[in-house]
C-alpha positions as CSV (number, residue, x, y, z in Angstrom):
1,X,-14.9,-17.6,-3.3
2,X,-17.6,-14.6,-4.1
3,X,-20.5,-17.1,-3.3
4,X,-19.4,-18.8,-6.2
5,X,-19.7,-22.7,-6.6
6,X,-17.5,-25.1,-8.8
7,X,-20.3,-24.9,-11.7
8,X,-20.9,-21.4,-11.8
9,X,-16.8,-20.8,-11.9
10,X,-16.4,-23.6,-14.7
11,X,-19.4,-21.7,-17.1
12,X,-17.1,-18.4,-16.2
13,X,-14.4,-19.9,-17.6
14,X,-15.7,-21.8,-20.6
15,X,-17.3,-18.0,-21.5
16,X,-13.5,-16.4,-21.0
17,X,-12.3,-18.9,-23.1
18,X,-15.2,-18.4,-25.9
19,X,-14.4,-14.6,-25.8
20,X,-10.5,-14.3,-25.5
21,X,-9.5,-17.9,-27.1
22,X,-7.0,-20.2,-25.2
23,X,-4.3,-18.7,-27.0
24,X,-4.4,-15.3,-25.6
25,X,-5.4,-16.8,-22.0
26,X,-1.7,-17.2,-21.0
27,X,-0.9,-13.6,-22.0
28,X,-4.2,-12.4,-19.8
29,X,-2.8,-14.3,-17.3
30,X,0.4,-12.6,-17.3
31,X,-0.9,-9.3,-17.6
32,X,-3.0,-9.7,-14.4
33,X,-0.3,-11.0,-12.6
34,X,2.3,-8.3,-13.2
35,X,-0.9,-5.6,-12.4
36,X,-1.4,-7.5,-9.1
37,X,2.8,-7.5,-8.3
38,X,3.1,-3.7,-9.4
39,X,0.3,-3.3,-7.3
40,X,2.1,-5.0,-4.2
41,X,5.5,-2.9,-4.3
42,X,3.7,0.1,-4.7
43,X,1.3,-0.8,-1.7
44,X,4.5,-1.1,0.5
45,X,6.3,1.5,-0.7
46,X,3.9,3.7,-0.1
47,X,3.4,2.1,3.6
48,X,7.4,2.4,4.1
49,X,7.2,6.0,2.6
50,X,4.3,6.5,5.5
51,X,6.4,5.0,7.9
52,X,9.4,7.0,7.5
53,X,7.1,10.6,7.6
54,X,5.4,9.3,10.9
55,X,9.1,9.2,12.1
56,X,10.1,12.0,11.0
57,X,7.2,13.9,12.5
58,X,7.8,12.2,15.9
59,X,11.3,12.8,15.7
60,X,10.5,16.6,15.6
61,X,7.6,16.8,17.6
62,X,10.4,15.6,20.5
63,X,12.8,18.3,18.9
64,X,10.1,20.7,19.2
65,X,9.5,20.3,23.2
66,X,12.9,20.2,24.1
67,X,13.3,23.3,22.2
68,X,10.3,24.6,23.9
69,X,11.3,23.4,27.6
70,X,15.1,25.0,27.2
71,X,13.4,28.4,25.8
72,X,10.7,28.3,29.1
73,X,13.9,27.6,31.7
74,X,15.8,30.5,29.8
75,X,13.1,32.8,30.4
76,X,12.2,31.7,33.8
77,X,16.0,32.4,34.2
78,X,16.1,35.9,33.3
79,X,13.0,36.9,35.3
């Protein structure tokens, strides 16, 4: 994890707990956790969002050429 071994992550939590106290480390715990799950739904929103534009743009590309083909037959018509 980060190049980090058991020791070095065991000092980085005895100088957490120095700084913030056990007390509040529940709380900070909480508080990251409900950043990092915010941070999900918004991540796939925003891919569903994405989704949905890609479609529509396919959707009228296709519209686009058919419109496109019927307007070149009409004019090859009335030649």
């Amino acid at each position: 994890m980060f190049g980090l071994g058991v020791w070095e992550l065991l000092i980085v939590l005895a100088i957490v707990v120095v700084l913030f106290g056990a007390k509040r480390l529940p709380l900070i715990g909480e508080g990251l956790g409900g950043m990092i799950t915010n941070f999900k739904k918004a991540t796939k929103k925003n891919k569903e969002e994405q989704v949905k534009i890609d479609d529509d743009s396919a959707a009228n590309a296709e519209h686009n050429n058919v419109v496109k083909e019927d307007s070149t037959k009409a004019s090859k018509e009335n030649i």
